[in-house]
Every structure is written in C-alpha cells, then in structure tokens.
C-alpha positions as CSV (number, residue, x, y, z in Angstrom):
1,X,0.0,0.0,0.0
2,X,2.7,2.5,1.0
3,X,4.0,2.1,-3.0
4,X,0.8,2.4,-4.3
5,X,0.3,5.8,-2.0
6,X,4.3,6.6,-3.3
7,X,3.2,7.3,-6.8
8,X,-0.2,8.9,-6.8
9,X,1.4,11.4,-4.5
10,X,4.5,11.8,-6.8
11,X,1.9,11.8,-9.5
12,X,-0.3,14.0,-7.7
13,X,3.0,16.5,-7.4
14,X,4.1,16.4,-10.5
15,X,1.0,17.4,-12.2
16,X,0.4,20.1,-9.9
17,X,3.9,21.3,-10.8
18,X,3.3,20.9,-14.2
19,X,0.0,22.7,-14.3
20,X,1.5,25.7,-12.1
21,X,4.2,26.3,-14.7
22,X,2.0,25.6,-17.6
23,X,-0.7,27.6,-16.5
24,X,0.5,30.6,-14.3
25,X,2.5,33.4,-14.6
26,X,5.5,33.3,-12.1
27,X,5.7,37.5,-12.8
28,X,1.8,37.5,-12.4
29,X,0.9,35.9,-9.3
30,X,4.9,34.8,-7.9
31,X,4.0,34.1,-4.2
32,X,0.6,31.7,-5.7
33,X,3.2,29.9,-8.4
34,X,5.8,29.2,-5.4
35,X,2.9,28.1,-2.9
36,X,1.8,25.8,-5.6
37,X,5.5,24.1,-6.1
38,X,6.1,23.7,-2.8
39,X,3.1,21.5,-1.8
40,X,4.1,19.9,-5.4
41,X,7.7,19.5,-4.3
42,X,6.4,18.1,-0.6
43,X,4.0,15.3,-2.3
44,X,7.1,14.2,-3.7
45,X,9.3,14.2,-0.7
46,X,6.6,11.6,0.6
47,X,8.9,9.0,0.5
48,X,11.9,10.4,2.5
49,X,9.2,11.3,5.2
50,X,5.7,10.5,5.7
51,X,4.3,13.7,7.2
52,X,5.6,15.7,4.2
53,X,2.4,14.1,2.3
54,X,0.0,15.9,4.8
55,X,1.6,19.3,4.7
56,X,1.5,19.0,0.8
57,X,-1.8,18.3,0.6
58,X,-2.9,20.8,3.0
59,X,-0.9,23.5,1.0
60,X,-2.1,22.6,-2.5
61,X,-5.6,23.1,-1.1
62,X,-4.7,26.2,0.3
63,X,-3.6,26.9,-3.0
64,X,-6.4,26.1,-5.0
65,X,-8.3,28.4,-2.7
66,X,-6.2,31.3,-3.7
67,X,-6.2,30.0,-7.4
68,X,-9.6,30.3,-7.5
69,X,-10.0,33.6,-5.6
70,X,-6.9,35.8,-6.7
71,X,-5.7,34.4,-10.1
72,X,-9.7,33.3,-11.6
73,X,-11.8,35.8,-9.8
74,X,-14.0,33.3,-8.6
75,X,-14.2,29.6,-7.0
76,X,-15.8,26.6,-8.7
77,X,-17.8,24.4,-6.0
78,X,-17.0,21.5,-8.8
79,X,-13.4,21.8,-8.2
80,X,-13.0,22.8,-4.5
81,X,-14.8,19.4,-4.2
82,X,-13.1,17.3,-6.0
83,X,-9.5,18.7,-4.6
84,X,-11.1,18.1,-0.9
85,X,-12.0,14.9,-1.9
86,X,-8.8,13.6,-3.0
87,X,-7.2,15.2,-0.1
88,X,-9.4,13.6,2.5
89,X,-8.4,10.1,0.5
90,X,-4.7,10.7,0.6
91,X,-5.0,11.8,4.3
92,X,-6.9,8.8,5.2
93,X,-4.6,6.2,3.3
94,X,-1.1,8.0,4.9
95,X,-3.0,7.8,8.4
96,X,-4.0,4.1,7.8
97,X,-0.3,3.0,6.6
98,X,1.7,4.9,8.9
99,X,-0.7,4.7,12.1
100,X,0.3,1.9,14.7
C-alpha cells in the first residue's frame, strides 16, 4: 500500500507542478506559483518522510483556494470538491499506513 500511496502522490505532485508552470505566470501571481510548487515538491518528498504528504496536501488546497480567488476571480464548487475529496483520500490512506 505504502507504494501504491508513493506514486499517486509523486503523480499528484508532478502534475500540480506541471499545471502551475504551464498555467500561471511566475511575474503574475509569484507568491501563488511558489505556494503551488512547494506543496508539489512536498507530495514528492513523501517518500523520505511521511508527514511531508500531509503538509503538501494541505498546502495545495490552500492553493487552490487562492487560485480560484486571486488568479480566476471566482471559486468553482465542482473543483474545490473534487481537490477536498482527494485530499481527505490521501490523508486517510497515509494515516492508515503509517498509524500503529
């Protein structure tokens, strides 16, 4: 289980990273673009330590947040949902592999 969780959160980070640079202007919206890549860069540090997966999770939804509010001018329920959702999952999963 603990590989499984190992590459959806590396794949989890690596898209995000991949959308932030794709997507958003570093000169636009700097302290957004570096929020994003570091939740990225701490989804994939998951495997060097375990907590790392919680604090990127939490800050990639904080990010979508300000996505939504500073760089689109609005939130979409639709997506706010679906990022919580997948972030309860990966929480849960982490908490049931590395809770003794």
């Amino acid at each position: 289980m603990f590989y499984i969780l190992s590459v959806i959160s590396m794949l989890y980070g690596i898209l995000m990273a991949l959308a932030t640079i794709k997507i958003m202007s570093f000169s636009e919206h700097p302290i957004i673009f570096i929020i994003n890549l570091v939740g990225a860069l701490c989804l994939l540090l998951y495997v060097k330590d375990y907590r790392l997966l919680y604090v990127g999770v939490v800050i990639l939804f904080i990010a979508a947040l300000l996505n939504g509010m500073i760089v689109l001018n609005r939130l979409t329920p639709s997506h706010i949902v679906v990022r919580l959702v997948v972030s309860f999952v990966l929480i849960y999963a982490n908490y049931l592999i590395h809770s003794h």
